[in-house]
N, CA, C and O atoms as CSV, one atom per row, in Angstrom:
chain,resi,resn,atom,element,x,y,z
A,1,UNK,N,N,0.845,-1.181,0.000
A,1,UNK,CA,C,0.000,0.000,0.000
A,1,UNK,C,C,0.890,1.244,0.000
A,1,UNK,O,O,1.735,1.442,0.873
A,2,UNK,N,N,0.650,2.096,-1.056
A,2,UNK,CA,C,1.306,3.420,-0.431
A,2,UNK,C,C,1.192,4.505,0.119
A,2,UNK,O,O,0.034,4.774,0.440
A,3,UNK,N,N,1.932,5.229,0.353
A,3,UNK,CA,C,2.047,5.763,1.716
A,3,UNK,C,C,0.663,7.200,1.814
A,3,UNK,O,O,0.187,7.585,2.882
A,4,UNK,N,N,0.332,7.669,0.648
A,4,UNK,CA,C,-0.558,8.292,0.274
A,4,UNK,C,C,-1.801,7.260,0.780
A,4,UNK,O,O,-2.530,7.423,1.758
A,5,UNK,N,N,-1.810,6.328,-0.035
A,5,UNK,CA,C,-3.122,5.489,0.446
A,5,UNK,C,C,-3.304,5.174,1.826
A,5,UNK,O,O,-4.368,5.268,2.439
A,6,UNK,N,N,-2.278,4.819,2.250
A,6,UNK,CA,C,-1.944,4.696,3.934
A,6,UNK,C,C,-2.728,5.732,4.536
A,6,UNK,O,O,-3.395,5.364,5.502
A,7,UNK,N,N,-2.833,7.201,4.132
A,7,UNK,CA,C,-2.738,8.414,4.937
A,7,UNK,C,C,-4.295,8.621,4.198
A,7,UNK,O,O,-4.885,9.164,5.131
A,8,UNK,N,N,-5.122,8.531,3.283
A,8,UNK,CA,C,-5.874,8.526,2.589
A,8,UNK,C,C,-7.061,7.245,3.900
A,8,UNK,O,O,-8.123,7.311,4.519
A,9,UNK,N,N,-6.213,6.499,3.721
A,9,UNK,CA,C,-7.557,5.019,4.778
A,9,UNK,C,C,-7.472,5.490,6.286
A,9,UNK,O,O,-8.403,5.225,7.046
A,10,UNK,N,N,-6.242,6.263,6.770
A,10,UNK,CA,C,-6.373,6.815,7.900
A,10,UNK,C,C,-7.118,7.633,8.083
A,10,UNK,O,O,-7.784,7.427,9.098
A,11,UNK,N,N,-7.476,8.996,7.289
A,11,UNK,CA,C,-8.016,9.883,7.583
A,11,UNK,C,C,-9.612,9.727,7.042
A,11,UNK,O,O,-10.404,10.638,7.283
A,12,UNK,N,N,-10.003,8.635,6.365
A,12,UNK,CA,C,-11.153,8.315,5.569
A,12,UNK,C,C,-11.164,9.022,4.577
A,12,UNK,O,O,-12.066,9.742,4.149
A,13,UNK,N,N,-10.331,8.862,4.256
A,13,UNK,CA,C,-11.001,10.060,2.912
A,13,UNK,C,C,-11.359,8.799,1.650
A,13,UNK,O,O,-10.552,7.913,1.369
A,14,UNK,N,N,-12.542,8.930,1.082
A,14,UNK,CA,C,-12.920,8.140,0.258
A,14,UNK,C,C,-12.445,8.604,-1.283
A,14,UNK,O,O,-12.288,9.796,-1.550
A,15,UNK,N,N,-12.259,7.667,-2.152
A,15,UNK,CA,C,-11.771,8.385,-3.376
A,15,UNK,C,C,-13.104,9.223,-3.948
A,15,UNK,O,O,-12.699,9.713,-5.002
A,16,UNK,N,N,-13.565,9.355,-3.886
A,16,UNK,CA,C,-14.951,10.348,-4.218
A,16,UNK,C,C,-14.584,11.671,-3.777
A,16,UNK,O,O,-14.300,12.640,-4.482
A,17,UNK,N,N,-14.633,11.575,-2.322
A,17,UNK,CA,C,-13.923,12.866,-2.056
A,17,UNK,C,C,-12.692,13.441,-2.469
A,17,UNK,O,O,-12.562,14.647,-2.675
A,18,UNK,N,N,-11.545,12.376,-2.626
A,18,UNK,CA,C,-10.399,12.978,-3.431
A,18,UNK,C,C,-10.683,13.640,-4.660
A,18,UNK,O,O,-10.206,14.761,-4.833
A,19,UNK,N,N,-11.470,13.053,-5.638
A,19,UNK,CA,C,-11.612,13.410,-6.668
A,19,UNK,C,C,-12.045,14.732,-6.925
A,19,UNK,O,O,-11.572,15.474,-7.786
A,20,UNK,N,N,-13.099,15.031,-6.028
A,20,UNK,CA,C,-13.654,16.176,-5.689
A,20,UNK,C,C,-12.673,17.019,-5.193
A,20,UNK,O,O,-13.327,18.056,-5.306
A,21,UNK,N,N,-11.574,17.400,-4.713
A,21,UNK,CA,C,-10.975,17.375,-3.740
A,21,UNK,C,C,-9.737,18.507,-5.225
A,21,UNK,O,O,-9.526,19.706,-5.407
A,22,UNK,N,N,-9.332,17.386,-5.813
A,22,UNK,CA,C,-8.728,17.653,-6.892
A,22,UNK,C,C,-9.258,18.404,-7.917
A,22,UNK,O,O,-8.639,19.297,-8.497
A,23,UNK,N,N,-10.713,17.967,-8.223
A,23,UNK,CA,C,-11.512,19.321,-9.102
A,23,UNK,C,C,-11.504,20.478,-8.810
A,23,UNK,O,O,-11.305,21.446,-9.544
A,24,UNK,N,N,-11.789,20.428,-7.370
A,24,UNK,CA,C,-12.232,21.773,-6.962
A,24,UNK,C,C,-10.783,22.354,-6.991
A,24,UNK,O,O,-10.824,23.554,-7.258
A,25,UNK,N,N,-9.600,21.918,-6.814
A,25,UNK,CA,C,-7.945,22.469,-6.875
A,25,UNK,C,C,-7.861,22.646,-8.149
A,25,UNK,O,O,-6.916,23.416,-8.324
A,26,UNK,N,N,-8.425,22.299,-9.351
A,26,UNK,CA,C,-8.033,22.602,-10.627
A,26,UNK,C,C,-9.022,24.335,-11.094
A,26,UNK,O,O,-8.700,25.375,-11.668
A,27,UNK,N,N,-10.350,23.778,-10.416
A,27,UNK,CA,C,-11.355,24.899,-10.681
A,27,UNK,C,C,-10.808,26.290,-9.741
A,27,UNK,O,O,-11.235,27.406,-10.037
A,28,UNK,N,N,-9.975,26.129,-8.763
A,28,UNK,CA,C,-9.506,27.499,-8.303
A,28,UNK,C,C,-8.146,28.097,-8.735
A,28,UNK,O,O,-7.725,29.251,-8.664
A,29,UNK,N,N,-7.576,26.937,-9.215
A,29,UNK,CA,C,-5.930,27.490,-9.897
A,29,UNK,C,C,-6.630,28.019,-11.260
A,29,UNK,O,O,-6.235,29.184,-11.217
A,30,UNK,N,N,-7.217,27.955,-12.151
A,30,UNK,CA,C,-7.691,28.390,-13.587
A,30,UNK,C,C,-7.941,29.799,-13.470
A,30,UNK,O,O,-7.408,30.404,-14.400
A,31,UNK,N,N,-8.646,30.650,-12.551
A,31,UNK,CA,C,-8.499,32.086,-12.249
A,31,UNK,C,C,-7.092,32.421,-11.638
A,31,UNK,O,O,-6.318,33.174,-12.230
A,32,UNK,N,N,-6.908,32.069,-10.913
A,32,UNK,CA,C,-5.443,32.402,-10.264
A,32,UNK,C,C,-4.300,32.107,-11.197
A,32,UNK,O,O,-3.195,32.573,-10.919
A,33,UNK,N,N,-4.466,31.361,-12.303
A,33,UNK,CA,C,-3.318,31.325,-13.285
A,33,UNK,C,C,-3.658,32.364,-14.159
A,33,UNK,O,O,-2.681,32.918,-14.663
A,34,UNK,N,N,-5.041,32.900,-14.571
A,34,UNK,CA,C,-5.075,33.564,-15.102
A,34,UNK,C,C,-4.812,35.015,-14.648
A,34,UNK,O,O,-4.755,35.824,-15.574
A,35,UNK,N,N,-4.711,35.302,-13.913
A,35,UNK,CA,C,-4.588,36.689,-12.873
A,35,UNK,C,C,-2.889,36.808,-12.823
A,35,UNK,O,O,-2.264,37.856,-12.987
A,36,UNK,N,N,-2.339,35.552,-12.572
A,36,UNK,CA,C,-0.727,35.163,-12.511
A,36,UNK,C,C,-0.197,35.966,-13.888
A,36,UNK,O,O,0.439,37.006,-14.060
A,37,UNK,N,N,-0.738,35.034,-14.717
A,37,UNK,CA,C,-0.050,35.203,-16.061
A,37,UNK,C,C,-0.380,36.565,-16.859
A,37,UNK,O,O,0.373,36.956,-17.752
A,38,UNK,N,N,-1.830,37.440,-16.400
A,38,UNK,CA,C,-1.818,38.667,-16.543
A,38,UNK,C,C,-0.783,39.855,-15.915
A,38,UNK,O,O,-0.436,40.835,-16.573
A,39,UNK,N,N,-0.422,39.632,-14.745
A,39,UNK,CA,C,0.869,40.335,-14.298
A,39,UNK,C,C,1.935,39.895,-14.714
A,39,UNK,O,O,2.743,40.734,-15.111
A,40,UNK,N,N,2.210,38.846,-14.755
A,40,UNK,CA,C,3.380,38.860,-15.847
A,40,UNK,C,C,3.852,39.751,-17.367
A,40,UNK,O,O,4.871,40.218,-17.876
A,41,UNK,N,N,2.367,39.620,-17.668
A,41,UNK,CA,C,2.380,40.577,-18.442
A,41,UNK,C,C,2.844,42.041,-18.490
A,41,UNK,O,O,3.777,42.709,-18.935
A,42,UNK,N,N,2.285,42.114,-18.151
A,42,UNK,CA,C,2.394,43.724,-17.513
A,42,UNK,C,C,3.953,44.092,-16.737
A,42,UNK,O,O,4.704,45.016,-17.047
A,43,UNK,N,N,4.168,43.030,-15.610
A,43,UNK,CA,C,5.542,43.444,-15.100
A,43,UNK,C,C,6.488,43.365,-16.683
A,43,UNK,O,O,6.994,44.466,-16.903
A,44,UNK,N,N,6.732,42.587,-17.508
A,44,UNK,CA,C,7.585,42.545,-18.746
A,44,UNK,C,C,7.135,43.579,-19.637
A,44,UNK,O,O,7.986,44.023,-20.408
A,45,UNK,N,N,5.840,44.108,-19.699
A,45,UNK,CA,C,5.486,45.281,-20.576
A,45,UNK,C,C,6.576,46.487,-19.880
A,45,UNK,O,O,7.511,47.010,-20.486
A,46,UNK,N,N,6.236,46.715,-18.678
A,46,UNK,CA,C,7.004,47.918,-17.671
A,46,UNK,C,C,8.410,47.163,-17.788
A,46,UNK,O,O,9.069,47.735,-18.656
A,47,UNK,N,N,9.060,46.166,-17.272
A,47,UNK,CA,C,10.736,45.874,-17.593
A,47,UNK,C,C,11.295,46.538,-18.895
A,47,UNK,O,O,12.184,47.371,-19.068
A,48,UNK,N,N,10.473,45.886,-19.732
A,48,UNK,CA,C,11.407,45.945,-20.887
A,48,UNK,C,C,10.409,47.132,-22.301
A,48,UNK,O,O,10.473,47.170,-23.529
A,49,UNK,N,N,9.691,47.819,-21.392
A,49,UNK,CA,C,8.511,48.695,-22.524
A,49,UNK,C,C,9.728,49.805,-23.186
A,49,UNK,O,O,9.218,50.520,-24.048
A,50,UNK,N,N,10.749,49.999,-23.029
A,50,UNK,CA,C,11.515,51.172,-23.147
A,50,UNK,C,C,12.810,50.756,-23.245
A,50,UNK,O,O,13.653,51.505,-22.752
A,51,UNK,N,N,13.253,49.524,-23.874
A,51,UNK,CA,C,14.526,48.573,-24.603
A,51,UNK,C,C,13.905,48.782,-25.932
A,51,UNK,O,O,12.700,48.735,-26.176
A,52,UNK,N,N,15.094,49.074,-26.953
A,52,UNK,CA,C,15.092,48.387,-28.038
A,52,UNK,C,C,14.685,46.976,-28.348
A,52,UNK,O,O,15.344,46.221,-27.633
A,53,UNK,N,N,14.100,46.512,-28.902
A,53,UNK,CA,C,14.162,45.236,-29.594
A,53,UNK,C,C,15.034,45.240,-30.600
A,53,UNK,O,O,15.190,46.128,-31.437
A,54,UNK,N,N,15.625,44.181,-30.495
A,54,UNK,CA,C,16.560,43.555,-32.003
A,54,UNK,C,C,16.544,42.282,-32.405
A,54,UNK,O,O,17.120,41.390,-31.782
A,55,UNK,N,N,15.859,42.092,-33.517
A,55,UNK,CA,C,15.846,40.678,-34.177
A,55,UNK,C,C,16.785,40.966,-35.495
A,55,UNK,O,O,16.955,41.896,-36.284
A,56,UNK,N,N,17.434,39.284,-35.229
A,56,UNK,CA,C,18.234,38.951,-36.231
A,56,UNK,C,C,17.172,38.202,-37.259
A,56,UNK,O,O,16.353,37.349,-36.918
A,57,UNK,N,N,17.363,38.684,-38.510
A,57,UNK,CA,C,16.890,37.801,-39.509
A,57,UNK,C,C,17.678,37.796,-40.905
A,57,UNK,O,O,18.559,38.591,-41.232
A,58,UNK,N,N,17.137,36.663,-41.702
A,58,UNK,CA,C,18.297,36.274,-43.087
A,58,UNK,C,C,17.369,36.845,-43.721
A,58,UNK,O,O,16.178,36.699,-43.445
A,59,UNK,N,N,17.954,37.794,-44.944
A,59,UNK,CA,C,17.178,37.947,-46.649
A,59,UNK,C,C,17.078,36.207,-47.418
A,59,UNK,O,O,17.763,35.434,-46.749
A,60,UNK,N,N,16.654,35.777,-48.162
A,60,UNK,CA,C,16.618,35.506,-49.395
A,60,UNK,C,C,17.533,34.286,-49.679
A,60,UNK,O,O,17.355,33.082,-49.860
A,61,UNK,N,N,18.840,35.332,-49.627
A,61,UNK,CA,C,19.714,34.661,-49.986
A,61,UNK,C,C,21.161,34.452,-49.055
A,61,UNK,O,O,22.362,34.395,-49.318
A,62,UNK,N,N,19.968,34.344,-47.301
A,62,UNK,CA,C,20.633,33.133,-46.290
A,62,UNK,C,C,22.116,34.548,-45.651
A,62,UNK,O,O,23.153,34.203,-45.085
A,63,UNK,N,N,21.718,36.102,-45.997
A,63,UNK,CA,C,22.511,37.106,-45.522
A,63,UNK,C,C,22.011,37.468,-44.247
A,63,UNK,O,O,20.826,37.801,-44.259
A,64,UNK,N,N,22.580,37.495,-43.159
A,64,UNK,CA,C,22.083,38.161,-41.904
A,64,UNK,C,C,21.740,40.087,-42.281
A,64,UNK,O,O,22.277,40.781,-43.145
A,65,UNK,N,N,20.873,40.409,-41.451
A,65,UNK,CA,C,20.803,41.749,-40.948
A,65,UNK,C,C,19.392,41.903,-39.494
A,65,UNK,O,O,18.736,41.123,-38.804
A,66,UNK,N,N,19.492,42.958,-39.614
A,66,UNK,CA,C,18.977,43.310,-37.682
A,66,UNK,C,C,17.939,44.211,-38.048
A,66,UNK,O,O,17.961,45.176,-38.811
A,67,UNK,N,N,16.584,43.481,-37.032
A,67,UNK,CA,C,15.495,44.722,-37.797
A,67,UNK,C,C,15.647,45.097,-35.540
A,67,UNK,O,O,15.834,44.291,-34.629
A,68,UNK,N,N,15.416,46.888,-35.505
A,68,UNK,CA,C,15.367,47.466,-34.293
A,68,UNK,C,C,14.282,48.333,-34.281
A,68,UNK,O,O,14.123,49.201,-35.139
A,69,UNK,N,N,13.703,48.184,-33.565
A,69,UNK,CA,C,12.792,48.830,-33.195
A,69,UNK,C,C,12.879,49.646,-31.414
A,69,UNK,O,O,13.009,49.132,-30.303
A,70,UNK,N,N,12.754,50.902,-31.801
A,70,UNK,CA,C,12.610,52.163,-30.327
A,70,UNK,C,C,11.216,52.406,-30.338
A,70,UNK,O,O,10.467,53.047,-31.077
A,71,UNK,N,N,11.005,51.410,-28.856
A,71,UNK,CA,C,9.660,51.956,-28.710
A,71,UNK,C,C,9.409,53.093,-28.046
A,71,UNK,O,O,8.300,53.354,-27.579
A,72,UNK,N,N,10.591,53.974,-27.942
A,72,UNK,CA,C,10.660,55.434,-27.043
A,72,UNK,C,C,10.298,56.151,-28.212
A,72,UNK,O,O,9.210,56.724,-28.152
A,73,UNK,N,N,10.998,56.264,-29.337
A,73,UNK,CA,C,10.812,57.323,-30.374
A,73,UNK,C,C,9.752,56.496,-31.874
A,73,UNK,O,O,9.414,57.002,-32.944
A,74,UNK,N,N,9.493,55.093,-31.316
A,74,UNK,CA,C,8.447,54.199,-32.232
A,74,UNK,C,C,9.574,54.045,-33.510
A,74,UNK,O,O,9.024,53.539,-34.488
A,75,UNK,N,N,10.954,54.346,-33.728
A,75,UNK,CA,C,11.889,54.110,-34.858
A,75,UNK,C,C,12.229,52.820,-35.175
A,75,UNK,O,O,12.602,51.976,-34.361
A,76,UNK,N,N,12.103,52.667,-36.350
A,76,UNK,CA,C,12.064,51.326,-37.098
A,76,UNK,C,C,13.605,51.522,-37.624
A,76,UNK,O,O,13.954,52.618,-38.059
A,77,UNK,N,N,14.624,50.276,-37.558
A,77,UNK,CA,C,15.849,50.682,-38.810
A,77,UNK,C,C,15.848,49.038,-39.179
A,77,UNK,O,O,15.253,48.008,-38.863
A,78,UNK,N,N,16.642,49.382,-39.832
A,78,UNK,CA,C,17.105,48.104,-40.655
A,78,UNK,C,C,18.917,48.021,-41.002
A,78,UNK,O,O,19.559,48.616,-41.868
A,79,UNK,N,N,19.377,47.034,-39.940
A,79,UNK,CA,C,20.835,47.184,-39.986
A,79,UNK,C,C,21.284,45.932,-40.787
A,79,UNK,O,O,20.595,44.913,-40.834
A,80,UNK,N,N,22.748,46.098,-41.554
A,80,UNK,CA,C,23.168,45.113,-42.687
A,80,UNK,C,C,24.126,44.205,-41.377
A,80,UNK,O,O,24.410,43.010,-41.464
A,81,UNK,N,N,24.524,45.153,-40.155
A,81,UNK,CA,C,25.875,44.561,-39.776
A,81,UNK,C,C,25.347,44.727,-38.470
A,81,UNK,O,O,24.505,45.605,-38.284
A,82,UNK,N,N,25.850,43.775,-37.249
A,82,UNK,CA,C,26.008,44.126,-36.119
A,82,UNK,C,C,26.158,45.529,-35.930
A,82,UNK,O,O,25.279,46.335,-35.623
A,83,UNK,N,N,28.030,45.849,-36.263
A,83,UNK,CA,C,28.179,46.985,-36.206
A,83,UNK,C,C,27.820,48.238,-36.038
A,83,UNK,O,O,28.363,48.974,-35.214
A,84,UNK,N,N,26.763,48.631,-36.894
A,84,UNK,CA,C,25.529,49.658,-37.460
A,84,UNK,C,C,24.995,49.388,-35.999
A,84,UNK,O,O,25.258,50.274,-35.186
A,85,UNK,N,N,24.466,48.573,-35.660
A,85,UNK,CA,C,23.374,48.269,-34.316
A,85,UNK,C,C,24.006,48.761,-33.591
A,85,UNK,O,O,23.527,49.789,-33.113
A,86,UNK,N,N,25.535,48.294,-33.056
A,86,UNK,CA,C,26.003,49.218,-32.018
A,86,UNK,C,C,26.473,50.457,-32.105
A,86,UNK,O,O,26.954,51.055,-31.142
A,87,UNK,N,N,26.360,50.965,-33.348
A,87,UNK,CA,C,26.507,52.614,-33.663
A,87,UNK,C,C,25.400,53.228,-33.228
A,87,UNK,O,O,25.342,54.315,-32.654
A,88,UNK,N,N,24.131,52.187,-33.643
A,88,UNK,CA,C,23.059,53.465,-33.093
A,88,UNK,C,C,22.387,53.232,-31.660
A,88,UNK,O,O,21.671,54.123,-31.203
A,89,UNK,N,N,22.538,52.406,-31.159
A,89,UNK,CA,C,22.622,52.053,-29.735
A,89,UNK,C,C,23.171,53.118,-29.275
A,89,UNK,O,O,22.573,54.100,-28.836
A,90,UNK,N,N,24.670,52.920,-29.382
A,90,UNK,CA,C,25.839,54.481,-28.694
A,90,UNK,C,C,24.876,55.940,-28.797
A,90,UNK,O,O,24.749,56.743,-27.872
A,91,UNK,N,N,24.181,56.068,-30.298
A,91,UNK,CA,C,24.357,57.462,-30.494
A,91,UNK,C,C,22.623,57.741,-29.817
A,91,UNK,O,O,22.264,58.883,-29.532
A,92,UNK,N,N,21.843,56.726,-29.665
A,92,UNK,CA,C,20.712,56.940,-28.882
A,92,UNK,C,C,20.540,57.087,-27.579
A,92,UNK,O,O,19.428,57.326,-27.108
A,93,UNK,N,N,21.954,56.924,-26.621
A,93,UNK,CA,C,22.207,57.436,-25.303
A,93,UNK,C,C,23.087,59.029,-25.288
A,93,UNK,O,O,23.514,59.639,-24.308
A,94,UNK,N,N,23.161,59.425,-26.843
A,94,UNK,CA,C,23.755,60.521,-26.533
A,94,UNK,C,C,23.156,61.523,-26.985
A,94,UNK,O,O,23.773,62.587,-27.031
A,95,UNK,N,N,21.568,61.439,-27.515
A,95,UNK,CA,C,21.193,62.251,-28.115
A,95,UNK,C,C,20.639,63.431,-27.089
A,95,UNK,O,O,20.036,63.160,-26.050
A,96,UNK,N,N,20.964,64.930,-27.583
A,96,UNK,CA,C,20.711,65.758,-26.231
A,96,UNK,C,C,19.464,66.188,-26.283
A,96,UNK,O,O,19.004,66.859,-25.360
């Protein structure tokens, strides 16, 4: 017998009631995950609402370049090279 069942015939708990037992634990985590996973949201909207994004992607013909997006100034670029990315990175902390 195991040790669950052991503790299950001790306390009477009938599997009826477990079952129940377990529904009702699924039927109260389904709001509470949803409430969870809405602040998550939101805390990563506020972390990172005011980072650049930078995705790497290939043209065509299998060439890297960097699409960036500033969601401070909403600026879209399109870089051929790393390089370029960290040029305008630099010059977007220095703009007066």
């Amino acid at each position: 017998m195991k040790s669950y069942d052991l503790y299950a015939e001790l306390e009477l708990i009938t599997p009826e009631a477990k079952k129940e037992a377990q529904q009702a634990l699924r039927a109260a985590k389904s709001p509470l995950k949803k409430i969870w996973q809405f602040a998550q949201g939101i805390q990563k909207h506020w972390a990172n609402g005011s980072e650049p994004r930078i995705k790497q992607r290939w043209d065509s013909d299998g060439n890297p370049y960097y699409e960036v997006y500033d969601p401070i100034s909403r600026q879209r670029l399109h870089c051929n090279s790393e390089l370029e990315v960290r040029a305008w990175l630099e010059q977007r902390y220095y703009i007066d």
